[in-house]
N, C-alpha and C positions, 0 to 999 in steps of 0.2 A: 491861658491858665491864670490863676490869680497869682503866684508868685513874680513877679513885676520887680526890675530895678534897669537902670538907666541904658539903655542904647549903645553901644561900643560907639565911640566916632572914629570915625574915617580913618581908615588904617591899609596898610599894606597887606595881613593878614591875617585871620581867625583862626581861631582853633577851636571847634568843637570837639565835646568833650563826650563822650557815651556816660554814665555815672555807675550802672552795678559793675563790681568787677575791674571797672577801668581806677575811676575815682574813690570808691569803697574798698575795704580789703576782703570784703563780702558778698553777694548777691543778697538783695534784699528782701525779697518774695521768701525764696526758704528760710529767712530769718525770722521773716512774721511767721511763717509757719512753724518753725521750730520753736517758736518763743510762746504759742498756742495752743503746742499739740497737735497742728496740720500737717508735720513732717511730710507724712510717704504718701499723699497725694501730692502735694504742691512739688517736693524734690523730684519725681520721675518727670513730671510736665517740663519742669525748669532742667533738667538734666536732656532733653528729649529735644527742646526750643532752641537748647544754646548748641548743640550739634545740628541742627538744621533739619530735624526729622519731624517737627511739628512748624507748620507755618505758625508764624506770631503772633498775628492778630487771633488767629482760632486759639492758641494754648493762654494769651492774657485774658481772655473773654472766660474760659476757664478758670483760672487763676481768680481772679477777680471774683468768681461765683462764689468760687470756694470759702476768700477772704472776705469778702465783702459785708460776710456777719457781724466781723468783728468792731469793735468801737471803736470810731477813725483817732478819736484822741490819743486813744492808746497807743494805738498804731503809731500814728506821727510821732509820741515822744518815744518811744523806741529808736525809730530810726534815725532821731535829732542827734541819738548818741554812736549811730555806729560809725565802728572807726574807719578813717580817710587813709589814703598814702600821702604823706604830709608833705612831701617835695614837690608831690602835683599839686595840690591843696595851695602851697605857698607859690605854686609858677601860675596858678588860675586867680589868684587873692591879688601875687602882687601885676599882673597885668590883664586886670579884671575887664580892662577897657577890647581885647583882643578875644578872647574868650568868652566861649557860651559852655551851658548842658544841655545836653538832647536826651532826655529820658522816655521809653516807653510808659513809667511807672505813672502812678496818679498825682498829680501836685496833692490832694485831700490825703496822701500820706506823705510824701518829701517833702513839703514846703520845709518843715524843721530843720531837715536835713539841708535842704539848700540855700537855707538864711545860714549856710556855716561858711559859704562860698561867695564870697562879693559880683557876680557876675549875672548875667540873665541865662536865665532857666526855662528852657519848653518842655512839657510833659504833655503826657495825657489828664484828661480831667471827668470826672463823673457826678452824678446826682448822690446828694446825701442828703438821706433822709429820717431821722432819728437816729443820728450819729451813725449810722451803717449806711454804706454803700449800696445801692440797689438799682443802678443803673449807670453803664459806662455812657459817658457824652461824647467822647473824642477820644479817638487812639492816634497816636503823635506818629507823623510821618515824618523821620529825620532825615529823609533825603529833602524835603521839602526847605528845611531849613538851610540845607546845604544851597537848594537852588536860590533860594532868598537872598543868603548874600553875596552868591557868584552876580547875580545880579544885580547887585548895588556894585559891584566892583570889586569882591574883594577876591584876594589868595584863598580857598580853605584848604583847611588842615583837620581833617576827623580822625579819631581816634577813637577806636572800639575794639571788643573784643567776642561778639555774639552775630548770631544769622540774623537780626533782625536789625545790624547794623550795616550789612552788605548793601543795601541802592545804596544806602549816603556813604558809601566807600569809595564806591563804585562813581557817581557823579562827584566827588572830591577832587580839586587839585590835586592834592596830597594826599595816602590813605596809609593809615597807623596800625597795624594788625597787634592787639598790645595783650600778650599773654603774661599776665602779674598773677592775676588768680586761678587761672587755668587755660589749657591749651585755646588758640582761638579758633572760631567756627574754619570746618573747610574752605563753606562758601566765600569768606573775606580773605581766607589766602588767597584766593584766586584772583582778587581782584586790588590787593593791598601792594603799595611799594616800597613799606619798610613793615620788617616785624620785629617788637620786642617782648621779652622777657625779663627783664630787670629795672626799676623804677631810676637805678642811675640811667640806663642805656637810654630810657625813652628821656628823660631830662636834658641829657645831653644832646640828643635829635632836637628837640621839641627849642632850644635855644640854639642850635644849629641853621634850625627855619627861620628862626626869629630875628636873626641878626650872624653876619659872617661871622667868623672864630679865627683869631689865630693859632698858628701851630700846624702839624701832621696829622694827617689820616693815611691809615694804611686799606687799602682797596684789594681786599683777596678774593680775586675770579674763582668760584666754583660752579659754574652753572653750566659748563659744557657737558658733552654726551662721551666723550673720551671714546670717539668712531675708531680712530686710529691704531689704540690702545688695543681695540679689541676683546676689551674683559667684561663687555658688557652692563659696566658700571663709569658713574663719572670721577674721574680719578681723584676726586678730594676726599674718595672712599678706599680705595686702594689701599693695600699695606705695605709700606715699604722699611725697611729693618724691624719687620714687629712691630710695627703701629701701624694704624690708619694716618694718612698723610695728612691730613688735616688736625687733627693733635698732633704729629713733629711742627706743623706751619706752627699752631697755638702755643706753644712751645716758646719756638722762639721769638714767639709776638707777646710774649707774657707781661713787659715793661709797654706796650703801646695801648693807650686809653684808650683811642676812637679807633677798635678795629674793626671793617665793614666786612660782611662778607657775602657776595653777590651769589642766590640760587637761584636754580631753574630744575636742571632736571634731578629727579629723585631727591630735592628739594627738602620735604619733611627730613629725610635721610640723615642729608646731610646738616640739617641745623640740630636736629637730635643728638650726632656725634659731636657739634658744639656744644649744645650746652649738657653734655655729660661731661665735661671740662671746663667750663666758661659760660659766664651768664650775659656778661655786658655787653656783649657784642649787638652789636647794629646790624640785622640784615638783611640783605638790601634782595628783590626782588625781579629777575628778567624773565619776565614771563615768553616771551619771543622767542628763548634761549636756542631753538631749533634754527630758526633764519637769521640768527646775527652770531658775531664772534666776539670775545675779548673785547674788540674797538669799544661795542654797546654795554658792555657789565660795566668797565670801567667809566667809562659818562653815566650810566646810574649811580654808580657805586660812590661818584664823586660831587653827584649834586647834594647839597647841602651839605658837606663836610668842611674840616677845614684847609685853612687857605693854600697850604699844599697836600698834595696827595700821590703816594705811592702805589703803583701800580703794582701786582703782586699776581702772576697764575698761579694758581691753586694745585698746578702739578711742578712749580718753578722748587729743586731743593739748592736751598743756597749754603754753602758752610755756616755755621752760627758764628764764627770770627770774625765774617764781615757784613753780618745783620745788620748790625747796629750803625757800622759805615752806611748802610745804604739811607738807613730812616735819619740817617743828624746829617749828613750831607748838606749843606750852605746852599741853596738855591736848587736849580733845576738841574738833570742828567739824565744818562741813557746809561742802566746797567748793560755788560759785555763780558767775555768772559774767552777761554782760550775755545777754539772750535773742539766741541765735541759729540756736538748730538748728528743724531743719524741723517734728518732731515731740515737741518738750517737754517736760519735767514742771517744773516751777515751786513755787518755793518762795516762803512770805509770811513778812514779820519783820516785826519790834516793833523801838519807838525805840531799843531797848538792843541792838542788830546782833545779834539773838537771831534765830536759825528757830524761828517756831511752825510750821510746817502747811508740807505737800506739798500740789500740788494742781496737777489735769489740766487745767484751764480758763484759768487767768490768774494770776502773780504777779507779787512784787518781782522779780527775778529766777527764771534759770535752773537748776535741778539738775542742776548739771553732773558734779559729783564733781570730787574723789576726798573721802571723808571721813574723819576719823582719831578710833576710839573705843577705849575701853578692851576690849583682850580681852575680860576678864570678862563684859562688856557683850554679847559679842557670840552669838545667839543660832541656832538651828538654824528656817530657815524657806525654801521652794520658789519665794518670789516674788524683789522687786527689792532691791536694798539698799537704796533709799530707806525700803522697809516697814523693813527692817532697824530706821531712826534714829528713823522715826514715835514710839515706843516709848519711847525719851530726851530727848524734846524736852522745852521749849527748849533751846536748843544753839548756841553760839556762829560765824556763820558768817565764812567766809574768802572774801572774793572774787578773783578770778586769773581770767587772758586762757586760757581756750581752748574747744576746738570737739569736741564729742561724733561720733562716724560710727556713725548709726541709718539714713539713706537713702542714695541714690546721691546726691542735694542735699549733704547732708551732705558724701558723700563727699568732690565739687567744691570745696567752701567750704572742706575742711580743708587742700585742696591750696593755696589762695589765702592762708589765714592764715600756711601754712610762709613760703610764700616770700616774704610781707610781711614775716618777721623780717630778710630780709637788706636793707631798705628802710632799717630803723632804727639799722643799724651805719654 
């Protein structure tokens, strides 16, 4: 394309960037159409392409016919002015050297637009010929760029939010599912490993990849199938005193920045019930969620957060009096608690409130969770988290009031603990 600026050097890793939707606080196509009276063609194509119901290439060749009358000058200075999410804008600008754009759109209308962004820009490109467009040359395949710099060496990181960003998700190291303007395509959930909705949430990921962070992350498993449970839903949905258990968890994660929250199954579900509460959240994707446990949500949930991180099940209810003990806690632990759930795992300790040993049979106490380990620490494995800590022990344990939900018992008993807090006020 002719929009041209300097080469990123040599770097640990890229971020590609999609541009309508992602970068824009708009999609551009219905903008030229709205701003020409093209509306209620251009909008159903573009409403039709970004759900996944029109391949790409055929709805831009469309697109393109339609607009193509138009006078590119025009065009361009229109879209030189549409507005940016200016936190991206400023994380693309100030590390211009790490970043690209991958746009389908034509550089003969964004070059304006992407002279606002210090960085190299791929697009598509076409023949213009008395100021109108009358012929596409190239329609931009972003996975290609993707393989381009996997093959010079580097990390990528894409970030999109349309069907026509799924291969370059999909071939991504890293893949950014980034719903700012509107929900993202099916297709890219499916193959995305974080997804956001909030322009801080992806900012804070997106310098998360870029360089470690200190401080806490909390890591809330909900991507299990809740077999045991029996209610035929995953219990981050479940209601317990009148909520849905994932608003009581959001509750009392309400003071915690970076909180992640790992989905798999009924997935849309359960992020919908997020952010009908809460926008910032970070979350994190285990598509496997059927053949792994716990062990796997919390090594997704924990790569690229920061430097420690809490481990949290999404059916774990813990008193809110000792929330906040668990996340400020001084280094590394193993939450514990007095025995009460129906089906157990039990932890043993030494005179020194050390855990040596898990174990199925009988202990000092309960393995209740949550526990809080150094990232670094934290490892890639298909079983429980518990196996996760086996591996650090000894380890300093915290004990705190609450109640695991593994049975329908379970279930009962957690409803009895809620409502015993309001006994104590």
């Amino acid at each position: 394309m002719e929009v041209t600026k300097p080469m990123p050097s040599k770097s640990k890793t890229i971020f590609i960037f999609d541009l309508d939707g992602t970068v824009t606080k708009q999609e551009t196509l219905p903008l030229i159409a709205n701003s020409f009276g093209l509306e209620d063609e251009i909008n159903a194509l573009t409403e039709q392409t970004i759900a996944g119901n029109i391949p790409f290439v055929e709805s831009f060749i469309q697109r393109v016919a339609i607009l193509g009358k138009l006078d590119v000058n025009e065009v361009n200075q229109l879209l030189s002015n549409v507005k940016l999410f200016e936190g991206i804008a400023e994380f693309i600008n100030t590390h211009h050297e790490q970043c690209v754009i991958a746009t389908g759109n034509c550089c003969e209308w964004v070059s304006g637009l992407a002279s606002r962004l210090s960085c190299e820009c791929y697009s598509s490109s076409a023949i213009v010929e008395n100021n109108k467009i009358v012929k596409l040359k190239s329609i931009l395949k972003k996975e290609s760029i993707v393989k381009r710099y996997q093959a010079e060496g580097y990390q990528v990181v894409f970030i999109g939010d349309g069907n026509n960003d799924m291969e370059a998700m999909r071939q991504a190291d890293i893949a950014i599912a980034c719903g700012l303007t509107h929900y993202p395509a099916n297709s890219i959930m499916s193959v995305a490993d974080y997804a956001v909705f909030n322009e801080c949430s992806l900012l804070r990921l997106l310098h998360q990849i870029n360089h470690a962070q200190q401080g806490t992350s909390v890591v809330l498993s909900c991507a299990g199938i809740g077999s045991r449970l029996g209610l035929a839903k995953t219990k981050a949905l479940i209601e317990v005193g009148g909520k849905k258990l994932i608003h009581f968890q959001l509750e009392v994660f309400e003071k915690v920045e970076d909180l992640r929250v790992v989905v798999g199954f009924q997935a849309r579900s359960v992020i919908q019930a997020v952010l009908d509460k809460r926008e910032d959240v970070i979350f994190v994707y285990n598509h496997d969620y059927f053949q792994t446990k716990t062990g796997t949500s919390f090594f997704l949930g924990s790569r690229h957060a920061n430097e420690f991180c809490v481990a949290w099940d999404g059916d774990l209810v813990v008193h809110p009096d000792d929330v906040d003990h668990c996340i400020d806690f001084d280094g590394e632990y193993v939450g514990c608690s007095d025995i009460v759930s129906e089906d157990a795992v039990f932890i043993k300790t030494d005179d020194n409130k050390n855990v040596i040993a898990f174990a199925l049979d009988n202990g000092d106490f309960e393995w209740s969770g949550p526990a809080k380990i150094k990232r670094d620490n934290i490892k890639y494995l298909s079983t429980n988290v518990f196996n996760q800590i086996e591996g650090l022990l000894p380890l300093p344990y915290l004990k705190i009031r609450a109640q695991d939900i593994d049975t329908y018992e379970d279930y009962k008993n957690a409803i009895k603990f809620i409502e015993s807090w309001s006994n104590e006020k």
